[in-house]
VMD Tcl script that builds the backbone (N, CA, C; Angstrom):
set m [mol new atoms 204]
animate dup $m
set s [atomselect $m all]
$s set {name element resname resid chain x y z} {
  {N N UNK 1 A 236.263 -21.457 -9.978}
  {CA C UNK 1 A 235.077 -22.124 -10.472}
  {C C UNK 1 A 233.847 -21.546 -9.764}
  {N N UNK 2 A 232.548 -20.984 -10.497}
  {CA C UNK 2 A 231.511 -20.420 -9.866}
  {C C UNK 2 A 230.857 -21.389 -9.040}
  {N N UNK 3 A 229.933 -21.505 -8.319}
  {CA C UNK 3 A 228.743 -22.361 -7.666}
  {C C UNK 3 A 228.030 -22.569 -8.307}
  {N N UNK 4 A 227.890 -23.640 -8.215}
  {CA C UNK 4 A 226.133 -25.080 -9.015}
  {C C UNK 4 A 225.464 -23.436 -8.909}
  {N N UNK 5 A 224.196 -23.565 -9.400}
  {CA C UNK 5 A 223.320 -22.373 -9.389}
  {C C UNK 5 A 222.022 -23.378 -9.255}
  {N N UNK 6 A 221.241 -23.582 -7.930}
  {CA C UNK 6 A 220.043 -24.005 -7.766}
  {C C UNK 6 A 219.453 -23.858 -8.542}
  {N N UNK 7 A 218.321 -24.854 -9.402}
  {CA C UNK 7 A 217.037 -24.795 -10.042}
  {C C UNK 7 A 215.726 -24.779 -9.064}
  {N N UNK 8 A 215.947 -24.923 -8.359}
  {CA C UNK 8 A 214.389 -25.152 -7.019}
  {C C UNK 8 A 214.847 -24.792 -5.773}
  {N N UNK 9 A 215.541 -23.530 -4.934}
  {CA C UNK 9 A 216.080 -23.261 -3.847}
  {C C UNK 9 A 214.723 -23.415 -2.778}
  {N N UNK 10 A 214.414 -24.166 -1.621}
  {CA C UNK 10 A 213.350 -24.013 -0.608}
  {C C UNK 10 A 213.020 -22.514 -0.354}
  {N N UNK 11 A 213.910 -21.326 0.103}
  {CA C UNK 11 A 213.515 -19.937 -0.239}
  {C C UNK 11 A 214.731 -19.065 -0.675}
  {N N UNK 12 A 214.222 -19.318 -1.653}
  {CA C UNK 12 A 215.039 -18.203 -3.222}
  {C C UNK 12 A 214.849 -16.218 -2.239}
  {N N UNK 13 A 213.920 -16.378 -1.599}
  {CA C UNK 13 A 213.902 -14.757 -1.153}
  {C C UNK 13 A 214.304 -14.547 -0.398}
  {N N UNK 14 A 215.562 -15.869 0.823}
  {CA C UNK 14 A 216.276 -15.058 1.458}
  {C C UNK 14 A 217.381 -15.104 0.577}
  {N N UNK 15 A 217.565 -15.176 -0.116}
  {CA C UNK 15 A 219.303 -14.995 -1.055}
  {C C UNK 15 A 219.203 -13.812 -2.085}
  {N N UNK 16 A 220.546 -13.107 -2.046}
  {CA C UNK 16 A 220.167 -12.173 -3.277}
  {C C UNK 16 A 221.306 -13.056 -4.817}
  {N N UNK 17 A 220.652 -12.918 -5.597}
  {CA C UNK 17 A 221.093 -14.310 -6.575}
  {C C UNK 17 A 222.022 -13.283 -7.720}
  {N N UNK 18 A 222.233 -12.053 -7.431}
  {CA C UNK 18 A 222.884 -11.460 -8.437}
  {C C UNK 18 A 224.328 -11.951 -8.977}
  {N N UNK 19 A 225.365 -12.767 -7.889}
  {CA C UNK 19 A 226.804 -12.998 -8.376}
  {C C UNK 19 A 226.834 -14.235 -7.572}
  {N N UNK 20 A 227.587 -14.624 -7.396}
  {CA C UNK 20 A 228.192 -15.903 -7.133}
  {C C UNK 20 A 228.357 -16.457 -5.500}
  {N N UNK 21 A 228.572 -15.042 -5.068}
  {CA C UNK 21 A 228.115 -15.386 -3.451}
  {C C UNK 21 A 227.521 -15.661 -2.463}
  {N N UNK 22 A 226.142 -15.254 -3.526}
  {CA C UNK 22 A 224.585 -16.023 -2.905}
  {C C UNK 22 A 224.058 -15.048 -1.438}
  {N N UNK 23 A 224.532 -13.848 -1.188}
  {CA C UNK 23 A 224.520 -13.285 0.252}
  {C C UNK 23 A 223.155 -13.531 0.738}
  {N N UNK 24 A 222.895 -13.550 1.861}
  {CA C UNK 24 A 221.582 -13.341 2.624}
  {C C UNK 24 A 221.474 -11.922 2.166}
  {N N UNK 25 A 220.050 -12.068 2.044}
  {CA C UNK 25 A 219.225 -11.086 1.529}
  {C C UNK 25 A 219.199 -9.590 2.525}
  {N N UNK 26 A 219.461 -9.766 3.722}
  {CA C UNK 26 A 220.117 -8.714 4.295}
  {C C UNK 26 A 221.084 -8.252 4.716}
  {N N UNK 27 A 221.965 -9.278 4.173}
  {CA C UNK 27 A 223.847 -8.424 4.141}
  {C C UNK 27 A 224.203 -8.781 2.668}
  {N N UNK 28 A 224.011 -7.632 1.933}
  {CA C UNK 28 A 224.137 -7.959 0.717}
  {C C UNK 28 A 226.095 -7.398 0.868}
  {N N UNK 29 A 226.879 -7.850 -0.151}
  {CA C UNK 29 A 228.210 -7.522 0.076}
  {C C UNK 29 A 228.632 -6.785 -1.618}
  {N N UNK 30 A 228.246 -6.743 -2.006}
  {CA C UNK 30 A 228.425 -6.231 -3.473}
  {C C UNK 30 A 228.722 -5.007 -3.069}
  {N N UNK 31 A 227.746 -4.128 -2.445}
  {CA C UNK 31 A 228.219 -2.891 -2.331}
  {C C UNK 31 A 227.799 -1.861 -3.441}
  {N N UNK 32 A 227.205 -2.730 -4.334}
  {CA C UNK 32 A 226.885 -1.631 -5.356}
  {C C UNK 32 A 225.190 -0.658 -5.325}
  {N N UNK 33 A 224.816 -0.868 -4.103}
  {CA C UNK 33 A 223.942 0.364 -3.546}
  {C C UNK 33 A 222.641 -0.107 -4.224}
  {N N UNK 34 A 222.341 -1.554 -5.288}
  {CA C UNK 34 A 221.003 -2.121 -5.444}
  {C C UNK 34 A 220.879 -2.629 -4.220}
  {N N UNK 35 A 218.975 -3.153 -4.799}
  {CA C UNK 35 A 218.650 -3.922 -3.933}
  {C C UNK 35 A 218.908 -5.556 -4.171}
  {N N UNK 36 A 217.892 -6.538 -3.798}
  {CA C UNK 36 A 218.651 -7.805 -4.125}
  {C C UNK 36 A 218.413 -8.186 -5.602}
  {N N UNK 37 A 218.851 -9.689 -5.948}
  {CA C UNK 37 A 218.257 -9.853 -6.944}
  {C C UNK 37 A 217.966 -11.001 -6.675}
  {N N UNK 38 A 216.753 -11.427 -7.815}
  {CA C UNK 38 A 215.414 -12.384 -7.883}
  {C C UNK 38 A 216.204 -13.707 -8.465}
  {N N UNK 39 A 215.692 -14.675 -7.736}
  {CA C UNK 39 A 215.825 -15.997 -8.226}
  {C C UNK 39 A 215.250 -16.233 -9.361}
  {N N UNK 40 A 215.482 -16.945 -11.188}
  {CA C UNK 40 A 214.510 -16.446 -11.878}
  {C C UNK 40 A 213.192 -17.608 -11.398}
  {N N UNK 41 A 213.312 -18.417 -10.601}
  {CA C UNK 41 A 211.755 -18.999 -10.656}
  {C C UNK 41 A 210.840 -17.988 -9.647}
  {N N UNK 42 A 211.530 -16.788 -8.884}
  {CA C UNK 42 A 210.984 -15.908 -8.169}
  {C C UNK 42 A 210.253 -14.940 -9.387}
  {N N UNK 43 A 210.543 -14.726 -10.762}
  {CA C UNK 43 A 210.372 -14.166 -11.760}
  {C C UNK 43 A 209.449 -14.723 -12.792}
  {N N UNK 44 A 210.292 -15.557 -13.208}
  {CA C UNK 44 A 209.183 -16.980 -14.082}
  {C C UNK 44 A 208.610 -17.620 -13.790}
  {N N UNK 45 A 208.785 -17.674 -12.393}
  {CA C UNK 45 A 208.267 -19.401 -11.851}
  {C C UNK 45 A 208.800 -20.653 -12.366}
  {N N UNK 46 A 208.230 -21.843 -11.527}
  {CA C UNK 46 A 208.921 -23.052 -10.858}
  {C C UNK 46 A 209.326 -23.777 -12.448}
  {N N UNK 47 A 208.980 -23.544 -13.309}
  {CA C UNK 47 A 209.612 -23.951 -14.582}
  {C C UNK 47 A 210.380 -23.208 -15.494}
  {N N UNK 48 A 210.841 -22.241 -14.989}
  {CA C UNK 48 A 211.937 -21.635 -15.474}
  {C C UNK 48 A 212.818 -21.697 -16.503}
  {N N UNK 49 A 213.706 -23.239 -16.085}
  {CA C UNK 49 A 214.555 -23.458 -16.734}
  {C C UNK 49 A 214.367 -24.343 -18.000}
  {N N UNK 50 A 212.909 -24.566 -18.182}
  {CA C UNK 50 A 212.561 -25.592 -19.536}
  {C C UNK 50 A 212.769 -24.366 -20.553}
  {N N UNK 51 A 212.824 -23.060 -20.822}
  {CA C UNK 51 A 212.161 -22.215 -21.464}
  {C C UNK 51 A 213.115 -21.494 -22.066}
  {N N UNK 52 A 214.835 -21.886 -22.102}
  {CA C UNK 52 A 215.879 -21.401 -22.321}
  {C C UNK 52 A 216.866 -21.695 -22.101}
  {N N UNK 53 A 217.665 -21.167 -22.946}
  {CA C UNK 53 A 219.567 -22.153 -22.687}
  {C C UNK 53 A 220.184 -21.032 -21.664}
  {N N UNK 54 A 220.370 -21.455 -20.930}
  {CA C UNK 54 A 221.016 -20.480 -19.552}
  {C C UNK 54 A 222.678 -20.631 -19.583}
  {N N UNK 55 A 222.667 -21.588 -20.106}
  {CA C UNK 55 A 224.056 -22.133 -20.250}
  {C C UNK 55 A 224.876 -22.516 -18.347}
  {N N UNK 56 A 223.741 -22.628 -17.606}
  {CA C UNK 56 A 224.300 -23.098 -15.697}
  {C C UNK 56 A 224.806 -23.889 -15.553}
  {N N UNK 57 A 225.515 -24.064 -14.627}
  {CA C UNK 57 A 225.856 -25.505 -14.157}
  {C C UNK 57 A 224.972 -25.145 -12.923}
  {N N UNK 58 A 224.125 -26.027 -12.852}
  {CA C UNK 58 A 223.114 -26.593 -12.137}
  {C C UNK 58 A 223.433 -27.692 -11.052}
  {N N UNK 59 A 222.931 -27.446 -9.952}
  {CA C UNK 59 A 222.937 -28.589 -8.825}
  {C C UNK 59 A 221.895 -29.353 -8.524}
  {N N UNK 60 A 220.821 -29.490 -9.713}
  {CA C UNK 60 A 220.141 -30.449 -9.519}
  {C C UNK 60 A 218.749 -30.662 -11.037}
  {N N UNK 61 A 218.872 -31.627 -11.852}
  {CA C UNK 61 A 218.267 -31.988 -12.744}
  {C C UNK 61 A 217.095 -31.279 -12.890}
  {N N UNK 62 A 216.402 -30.989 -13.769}
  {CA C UNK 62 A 215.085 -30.250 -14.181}
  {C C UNK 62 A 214.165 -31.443 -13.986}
  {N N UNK 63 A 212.900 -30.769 -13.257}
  {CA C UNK 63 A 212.067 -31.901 -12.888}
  {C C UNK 63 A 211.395 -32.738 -14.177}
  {N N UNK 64 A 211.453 -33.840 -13.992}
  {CA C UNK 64 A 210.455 -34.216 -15.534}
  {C C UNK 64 A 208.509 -33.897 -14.974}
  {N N UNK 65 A 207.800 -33.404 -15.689}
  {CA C UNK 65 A 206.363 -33.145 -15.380}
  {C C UNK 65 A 205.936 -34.426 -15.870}
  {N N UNK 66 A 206.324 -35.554 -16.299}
  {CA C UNK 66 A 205.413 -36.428 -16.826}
  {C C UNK 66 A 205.747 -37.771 -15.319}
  {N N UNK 67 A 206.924 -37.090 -14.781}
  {CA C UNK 67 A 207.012 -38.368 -13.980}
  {C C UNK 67 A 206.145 -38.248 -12.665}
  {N N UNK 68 A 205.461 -38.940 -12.130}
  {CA C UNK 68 A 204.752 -38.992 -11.239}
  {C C UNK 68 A 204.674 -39.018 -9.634}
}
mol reanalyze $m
mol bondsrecalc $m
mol representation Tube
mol addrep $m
């Protein structure tokens, strides 16, 4: 079974978010000679996930903007 996949990580730029292992951003373990990869709210920003079916299992609800 993969890992929840954060919607709002506190810092998305120490993790490289490419597979399932989540490595710190400076021991990447893949091995495949990239660099890391981007959280997409590091990409889209903090609303990200309103904007498409990602199909995640998520570890934590999409914020509502109307709630206060």
């Amino acid at each position: 079974m993969a890992k929840k996949f954060p919607l709002h990580p506190k810092h998305p730029e120490r993790i490289c978010w490419g597979c399932d292992k989540y490595c710190a951003a400076d021991a990447l373990m893949c091995g495949n000679g990239s660099g890391r990869t981007q959280h997409p709210a590091e990409m889209l920003g903090e609303d990200w996930y309103q904007y498409g079916d990602w199909g995640l299992e998520v570890d934590d609800p999409p914020k509502d903007p109307s709630a206060g």
